[in-house]
C-alpha positions as CSV (number, residue, x, y, z in Angstrom):
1,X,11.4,-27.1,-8.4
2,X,10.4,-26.2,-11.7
3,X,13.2,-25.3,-14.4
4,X,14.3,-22.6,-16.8
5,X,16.1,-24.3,-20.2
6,X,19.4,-21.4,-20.6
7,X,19.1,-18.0,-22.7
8,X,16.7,-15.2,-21.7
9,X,14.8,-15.2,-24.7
10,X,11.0,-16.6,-25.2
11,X,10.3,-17.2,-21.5
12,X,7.3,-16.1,-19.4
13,X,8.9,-15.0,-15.8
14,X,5.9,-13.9,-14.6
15,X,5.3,-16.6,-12.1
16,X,8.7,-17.9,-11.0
17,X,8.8,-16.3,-8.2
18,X,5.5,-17.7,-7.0
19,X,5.4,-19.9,-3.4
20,X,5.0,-23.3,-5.3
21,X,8.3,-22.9,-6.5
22,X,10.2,-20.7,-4.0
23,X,12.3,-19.6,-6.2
24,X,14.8,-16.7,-4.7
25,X,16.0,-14.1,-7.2
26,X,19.4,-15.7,-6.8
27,X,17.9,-19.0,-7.8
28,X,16.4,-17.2,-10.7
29,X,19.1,-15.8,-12.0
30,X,21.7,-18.8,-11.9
31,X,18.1,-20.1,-14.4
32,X,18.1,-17.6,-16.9
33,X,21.5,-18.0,-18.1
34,X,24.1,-17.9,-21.3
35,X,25.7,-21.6,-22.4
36,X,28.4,-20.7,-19.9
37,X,25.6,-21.2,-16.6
38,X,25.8,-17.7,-16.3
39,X,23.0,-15.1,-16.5
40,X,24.3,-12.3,-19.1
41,X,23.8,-8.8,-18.7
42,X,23.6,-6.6,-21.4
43,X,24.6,-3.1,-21.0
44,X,23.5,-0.3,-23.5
45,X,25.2,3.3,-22.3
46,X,26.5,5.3,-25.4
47,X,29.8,6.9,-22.2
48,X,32.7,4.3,-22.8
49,X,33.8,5.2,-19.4
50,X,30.6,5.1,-17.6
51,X,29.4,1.8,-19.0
52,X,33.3,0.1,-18.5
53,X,33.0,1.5,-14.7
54,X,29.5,0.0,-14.4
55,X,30.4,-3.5,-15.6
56,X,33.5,-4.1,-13.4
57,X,31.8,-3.2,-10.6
58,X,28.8,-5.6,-11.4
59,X,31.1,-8.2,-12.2
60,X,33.1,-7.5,-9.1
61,X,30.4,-7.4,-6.8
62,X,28.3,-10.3,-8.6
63,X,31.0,-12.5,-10.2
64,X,27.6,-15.4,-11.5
65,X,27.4,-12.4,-13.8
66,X,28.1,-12.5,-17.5
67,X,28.1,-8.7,-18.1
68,X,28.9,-7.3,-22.1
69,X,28.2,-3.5,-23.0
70,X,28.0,-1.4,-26.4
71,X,27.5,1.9,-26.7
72,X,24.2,1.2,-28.9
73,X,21.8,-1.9,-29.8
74,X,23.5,-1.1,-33.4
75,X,27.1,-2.0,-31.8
76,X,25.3,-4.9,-30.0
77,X,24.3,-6.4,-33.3
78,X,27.2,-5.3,-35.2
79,X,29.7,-7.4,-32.7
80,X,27.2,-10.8,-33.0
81,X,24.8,-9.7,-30.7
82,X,21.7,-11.0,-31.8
83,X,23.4,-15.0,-31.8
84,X,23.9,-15.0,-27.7
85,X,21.6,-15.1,-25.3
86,X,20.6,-12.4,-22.7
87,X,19.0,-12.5,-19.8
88,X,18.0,-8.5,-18.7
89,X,19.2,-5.2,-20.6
90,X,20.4,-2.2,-18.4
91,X,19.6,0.4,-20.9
92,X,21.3,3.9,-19.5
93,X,19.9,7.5,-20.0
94,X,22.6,9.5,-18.3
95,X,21.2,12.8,-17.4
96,X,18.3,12.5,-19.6
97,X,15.0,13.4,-18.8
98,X,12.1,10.9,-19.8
99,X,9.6,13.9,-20.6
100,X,11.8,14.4,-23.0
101,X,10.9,13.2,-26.3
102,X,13.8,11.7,-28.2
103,X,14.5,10.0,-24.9
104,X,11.5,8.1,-23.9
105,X,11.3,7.3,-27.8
106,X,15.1,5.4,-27.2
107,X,13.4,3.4,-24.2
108,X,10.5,2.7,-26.0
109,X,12.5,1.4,-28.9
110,X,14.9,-0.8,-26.8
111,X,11.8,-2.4,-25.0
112,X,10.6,-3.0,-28.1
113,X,13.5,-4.2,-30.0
114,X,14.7,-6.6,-26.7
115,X,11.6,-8.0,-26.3
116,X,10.6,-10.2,-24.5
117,X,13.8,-9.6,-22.8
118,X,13.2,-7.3,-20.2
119,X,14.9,-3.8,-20.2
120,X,15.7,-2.0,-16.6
121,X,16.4,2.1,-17.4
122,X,19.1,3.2,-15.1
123,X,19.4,7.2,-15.5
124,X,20.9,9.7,-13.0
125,X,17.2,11.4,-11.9
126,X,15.0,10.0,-9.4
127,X,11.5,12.4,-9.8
128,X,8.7,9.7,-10.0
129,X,7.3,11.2,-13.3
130,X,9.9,10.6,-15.0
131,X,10.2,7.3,-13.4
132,X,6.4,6.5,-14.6
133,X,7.4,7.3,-18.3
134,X,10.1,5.0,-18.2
135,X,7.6,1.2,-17.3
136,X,5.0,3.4,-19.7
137,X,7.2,3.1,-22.1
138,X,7.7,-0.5,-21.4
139,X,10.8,-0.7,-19.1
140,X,10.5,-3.2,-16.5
141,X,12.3,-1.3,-14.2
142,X,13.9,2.3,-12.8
143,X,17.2,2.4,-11.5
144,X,18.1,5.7,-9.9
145,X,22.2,6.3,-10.0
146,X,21.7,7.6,-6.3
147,X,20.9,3.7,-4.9
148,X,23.9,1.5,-4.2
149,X,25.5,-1.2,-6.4
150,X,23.6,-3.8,-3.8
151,X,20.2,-2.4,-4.5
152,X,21.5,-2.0,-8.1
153,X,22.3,-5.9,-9.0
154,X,18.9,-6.6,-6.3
155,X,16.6,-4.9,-9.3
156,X,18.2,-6.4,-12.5
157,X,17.4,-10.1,-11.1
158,X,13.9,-9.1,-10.1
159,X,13.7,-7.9,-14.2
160,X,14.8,-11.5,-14.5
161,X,12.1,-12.6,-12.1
162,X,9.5,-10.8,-14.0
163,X,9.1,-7.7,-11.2
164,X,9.7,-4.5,-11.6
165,X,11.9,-2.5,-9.4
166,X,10.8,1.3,-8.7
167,X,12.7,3.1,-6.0
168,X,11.1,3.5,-2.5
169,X,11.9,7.4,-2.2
170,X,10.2,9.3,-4.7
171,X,7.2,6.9,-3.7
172,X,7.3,7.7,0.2
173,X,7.9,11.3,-1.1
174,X,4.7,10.9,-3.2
175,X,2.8,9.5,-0.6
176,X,3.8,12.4,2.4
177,X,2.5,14.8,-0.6
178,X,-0.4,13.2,-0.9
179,X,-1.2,12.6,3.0
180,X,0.3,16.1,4.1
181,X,1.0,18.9,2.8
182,X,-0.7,22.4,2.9
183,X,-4.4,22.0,2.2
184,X,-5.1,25.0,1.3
185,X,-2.5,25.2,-1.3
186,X,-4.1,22.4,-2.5
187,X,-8.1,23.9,-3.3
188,X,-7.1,27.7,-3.1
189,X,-9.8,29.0,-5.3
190,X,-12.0,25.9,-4.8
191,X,-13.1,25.4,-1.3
192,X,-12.4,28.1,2.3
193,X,-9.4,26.9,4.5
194,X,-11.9,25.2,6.7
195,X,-13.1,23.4,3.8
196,X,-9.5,22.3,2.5
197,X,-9.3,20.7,6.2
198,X,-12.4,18.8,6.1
199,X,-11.6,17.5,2.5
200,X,-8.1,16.6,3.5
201,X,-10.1,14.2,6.7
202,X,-12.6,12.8,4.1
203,X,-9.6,11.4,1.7
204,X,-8.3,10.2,5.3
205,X,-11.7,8.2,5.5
206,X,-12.2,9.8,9.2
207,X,-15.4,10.2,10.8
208,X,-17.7,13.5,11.3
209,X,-17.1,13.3,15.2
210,X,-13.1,13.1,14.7
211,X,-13.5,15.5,12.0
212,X,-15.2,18.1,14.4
213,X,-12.7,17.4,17.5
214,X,-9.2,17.8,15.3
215,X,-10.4,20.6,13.7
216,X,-12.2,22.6,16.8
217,X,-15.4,22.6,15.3
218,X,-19.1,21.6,16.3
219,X,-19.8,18.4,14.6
220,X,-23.4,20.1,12.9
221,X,-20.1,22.5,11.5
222,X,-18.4,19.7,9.9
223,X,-21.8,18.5,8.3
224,X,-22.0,22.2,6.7
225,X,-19.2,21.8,5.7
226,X,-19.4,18.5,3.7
227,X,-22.6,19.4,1.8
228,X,-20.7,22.4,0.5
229,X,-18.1,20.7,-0.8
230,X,-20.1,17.6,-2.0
231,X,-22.3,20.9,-3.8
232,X,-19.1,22.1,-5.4
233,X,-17.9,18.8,-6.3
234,X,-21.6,18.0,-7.6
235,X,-20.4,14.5,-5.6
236,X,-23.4,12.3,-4.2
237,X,-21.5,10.8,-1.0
238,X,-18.6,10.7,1.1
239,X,-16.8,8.8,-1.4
240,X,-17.4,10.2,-4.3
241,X,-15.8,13.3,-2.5
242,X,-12.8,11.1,-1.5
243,X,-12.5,9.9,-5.2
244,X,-12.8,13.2,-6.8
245,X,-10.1,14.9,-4.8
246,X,-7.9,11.7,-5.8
247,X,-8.0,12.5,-9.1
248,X,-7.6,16.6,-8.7
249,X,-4.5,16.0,-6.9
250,X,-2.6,12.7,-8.4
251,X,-1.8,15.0,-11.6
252,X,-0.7,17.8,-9.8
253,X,1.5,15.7,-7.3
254,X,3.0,14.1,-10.0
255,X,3.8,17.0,-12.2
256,X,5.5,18.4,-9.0
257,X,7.3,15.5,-8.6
């Protein structure tokens, strides 16, 4: 089994976990350690209270754990930071909101300034926008305060595995949007509500004789149909349709998300 020397800094995780090596995420962490064998934590949450609740109970719950938090990277490196070793940063937003400027500029900084150590946001809102900014902005990771402390210490040693943890619920909330929803609500304005339904089955990759018996509709109908919409979309094919109506409704998904 291959090794990691101690201290978080300088190494590529990006294939530990790979089946050669079978490493767990347990195994990975008791690897990316301080001096002391232990993998340290760094936690970065300007609410004393917050941040002293969050480390007890990761220390409690995960006692490998070498957990220190500051209020800022400035604190960090004023108490002799930047001479120990750390293995993941748990940088904390609060209520923030990533569209928000100042704050996605604070999680681009820290990914910056940590680097290569890899930063996991953990921030109190869960809409998968916001969730997006945070790994464009080069976090390795989203942790929503509305998982549990098991899920919690679960995503900070896959950042030490070189993953990246997104929460499954505004994804499967993402995907029901994308798979269901009102068509019409969708392309008011762009195709009829029979049109809508047909461009809903196309995304769905469904054949012209399903097409015609879940909708009610003669199948010579459903062909009608599709050159309209291909006309409108000035699309060639079937998937060219499919493609174009990916990208009309990813944006808007997202920005209702």
């Amino acid at each position: 089994m291959s090794k990691i020397s101690p201290g978080g800094y300088g190494h590529d995780l990006n294939h530990i976990a790979v089946a050669e090596t079978r490493m767990t995420l347990n195994e990975v962490a008791e690897n990316i350690a301080s001096p002391a064998g232990e993998p340290s934590i760094l936690v970065i949450d300007p609410r004393v209270l917050d941040r002293e609740c969050f480390c007890g109970f990761l220390t409690s719950h995960e006692q490998k754990f070498h957990v220190t938090a500051f209020g800022s990277r400035e604190e960090w490196l004023a108490g002799g930071g930047a001479s120990q070793p750390v293995s993941v940063v748990v940088f904390s937003i609060g209520g923030s909101k990533l569209c928000d400027p100042p704050t996605a500029a604070a999680v681009q900084r820290a990914a910056s300034d940590f680097a290569p150590v890899p930063v996991v946001v953990l921030g109190d809102g869960e809409e998968l926008k916001h969730i997006l900014r945070a790994l464009e902005c080069g976090a390795r990771g989203y942790i929503p305060s509305s998982v549990g402390l098991a899920v919690c210490i679960e995503a900070i040693k896959l950042a030490m595995a070189g993953g990246i943890f997104i929460p499954a619920n505004p994804v499967m909330a993402m995907s029901k949007v994308i798979e269901g929803g009102d068509a019409g609500q969708h392309f008011a304005g762009m195709f009829t509500p029979r049109q809508a339904d047909v461009v809903m089955a196309l995304r769905r990759g469904k054949a012209n004789k399903i097409i015609a018996y879940e909708l009610n509709m003669r199948e010579s109908t459903v062909k009608v149909h599709i050159r309209n919409i291909m006309r409108k979309l000035r699309a060639t094919n079937r998937t060219e349709v499919a493609y174009k109506i990916n990208d009309l409704l990813l944006p808007e998904t997202l920005a209702n998300n």
